[in-house]
N, C-alpha and C positions, 0 to 999 in steps of 0.2 A: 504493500500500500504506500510506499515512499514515493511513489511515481505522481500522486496526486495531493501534494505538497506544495508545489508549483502552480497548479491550477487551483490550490486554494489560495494562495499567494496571491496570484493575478485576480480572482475574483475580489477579493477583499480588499486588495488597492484600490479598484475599480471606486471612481466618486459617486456618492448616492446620499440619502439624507442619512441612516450612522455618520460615515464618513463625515459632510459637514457637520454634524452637529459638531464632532470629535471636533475638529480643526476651531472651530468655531469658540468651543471650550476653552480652546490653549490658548487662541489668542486673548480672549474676557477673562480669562482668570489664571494663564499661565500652567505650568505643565506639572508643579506640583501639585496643585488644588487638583489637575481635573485628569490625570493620569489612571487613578481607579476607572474611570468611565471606562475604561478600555476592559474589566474585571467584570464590569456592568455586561457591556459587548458579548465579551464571550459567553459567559451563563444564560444571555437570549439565546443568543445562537445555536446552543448546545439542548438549548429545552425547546427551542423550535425543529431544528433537524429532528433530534430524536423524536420528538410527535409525528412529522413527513415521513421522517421511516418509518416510525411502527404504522402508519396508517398507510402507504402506498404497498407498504411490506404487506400488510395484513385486508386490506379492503382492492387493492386494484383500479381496474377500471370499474367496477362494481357501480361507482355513487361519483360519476365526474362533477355533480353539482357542488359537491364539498368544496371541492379542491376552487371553483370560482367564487363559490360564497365566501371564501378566504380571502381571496383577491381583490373581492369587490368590497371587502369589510379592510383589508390595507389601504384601499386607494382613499376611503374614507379618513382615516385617520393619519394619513399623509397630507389631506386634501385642511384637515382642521389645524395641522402642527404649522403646516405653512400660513392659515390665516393667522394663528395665532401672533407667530413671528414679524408677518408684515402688520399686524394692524398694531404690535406693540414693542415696537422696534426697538425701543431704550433699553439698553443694558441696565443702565444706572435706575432705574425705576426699582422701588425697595419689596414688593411683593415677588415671589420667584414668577408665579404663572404669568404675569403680565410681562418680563422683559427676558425673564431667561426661561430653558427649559430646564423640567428638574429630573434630579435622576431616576423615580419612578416615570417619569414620560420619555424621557431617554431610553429606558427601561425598554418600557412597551413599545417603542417606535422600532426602536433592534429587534424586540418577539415578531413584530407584524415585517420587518423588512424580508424582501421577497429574493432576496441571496440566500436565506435559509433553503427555502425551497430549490434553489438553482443548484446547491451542490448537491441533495440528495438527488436529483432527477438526472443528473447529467456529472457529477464527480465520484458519488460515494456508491457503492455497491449496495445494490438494496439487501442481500444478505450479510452485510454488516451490520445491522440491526438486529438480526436474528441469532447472531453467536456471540457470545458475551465476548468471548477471546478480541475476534475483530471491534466490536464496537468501544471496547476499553482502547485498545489501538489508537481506534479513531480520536479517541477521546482526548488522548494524549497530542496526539499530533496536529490536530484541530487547533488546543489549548496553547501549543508551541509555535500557531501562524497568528492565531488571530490576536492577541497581547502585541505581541510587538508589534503588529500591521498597526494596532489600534494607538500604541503609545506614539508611533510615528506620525502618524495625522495630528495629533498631539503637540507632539515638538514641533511639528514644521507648523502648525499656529501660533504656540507661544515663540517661537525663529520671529515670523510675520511680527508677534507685538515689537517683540525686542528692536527692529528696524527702523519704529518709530515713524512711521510712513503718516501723514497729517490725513489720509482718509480714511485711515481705519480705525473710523468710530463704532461704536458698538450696533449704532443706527443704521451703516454702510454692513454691518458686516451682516445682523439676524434680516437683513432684507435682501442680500444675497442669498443666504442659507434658505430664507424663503421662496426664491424663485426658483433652485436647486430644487430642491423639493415638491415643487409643486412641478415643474417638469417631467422630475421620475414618477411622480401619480399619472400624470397625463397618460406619459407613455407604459407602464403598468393598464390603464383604463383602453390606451388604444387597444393593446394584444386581446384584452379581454372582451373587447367588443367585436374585436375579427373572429377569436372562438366560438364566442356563440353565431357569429353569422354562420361559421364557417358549420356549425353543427345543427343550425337550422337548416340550410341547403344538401345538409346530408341525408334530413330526414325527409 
């Protein structure tokens, strides 16, 4: 299984809304404070796979509506983390919900991110969920990409504060991360709208 190491690597660089939050973090608060986030990261991660596997592993194609009711319940909560951000762009605002996100919403925006589902479907053997041997494996080697992947978006934000650049207010930065995000819902909703056309024409 060291072969898919690599393609967890590249999937996890890959920019998405984790990702910015991640960066987003280190630049507002620097890479001590928001390093854990990346401990955050992995534990979604790891509890959303393991659910995509036991369920793809154990249901199939049986009930393909599951697997979009997921999708259409991410794009959801993509679609609100991004208002949230632009309507309340001030870092400096003293309530967390209003200018930051916090790390239970962090939390669950990593549960609902749809990279979980991309490795089990297309990197992780869906009988690795089935042998304790392999999924401890997995588990291991998952925990040794995704930390550093995450602590690096990290640093390369608090890198960004440290530069001292005069537009990167906090107001410049959650309304980037807002538009990031609201992008990757879009294009999540487009594929999801081609599938079911795609499975209405079938029927």
């Amino acid at each position: 299984m060291l072969n898919i190491m690599p393609a967890l690597g590249l999937l996890l660089l890959m920019p998405g809304p984790t990702n910015t939050l991640l960066l987003r973090s280190g630049v507002l608060s620097g890479f001590r404070h928001a390093w854990p986030l990346s401990l955050l990261e992995c534990l979604a991660y790891l509890l959303q796979i393991s659910f995509w596997g036991y369920l793809l592993g154990h249901i199939g194609d049986n009930a393909p509506w599951c697997l979009r009711l997921v999708q259409f319940a991410s794009v959801c909560y993509l679609a609100k983390t991004s208002y949230l951000l632009w309507r309340k762009p001030d870092g400096k605002l003293s309530p967390p919900a209003e200018g930051r996100v916090s790390r239970l919403h962090f939390f669950l925006l990593t549960l609902i991110n749809p990279k979980g589902l991309l490795v089990v479907s297309f990197i992780v053997p869906v009988q690795t969920f089935t042998d304790p041997g392999l999924y401890l494996h997995f588990v291991v080697q998952f925990t040794a990409v995704v930390i550093p992947v995450g602590c690096a978006w990290v640093l390369f934000g608090a890198r960004i504060k440290r530069s001292g650049h005069a537009w990167l207010t906090p107001h410049a930065i959650n309304r980037t991360a807002s538009v990031v995000i609201c992008c990757f819902a879009v294009a999540i909703l487009s594929r999801l709208a081609d599938s079911l056309i795609n499975s209405g024409l079938a029927l």
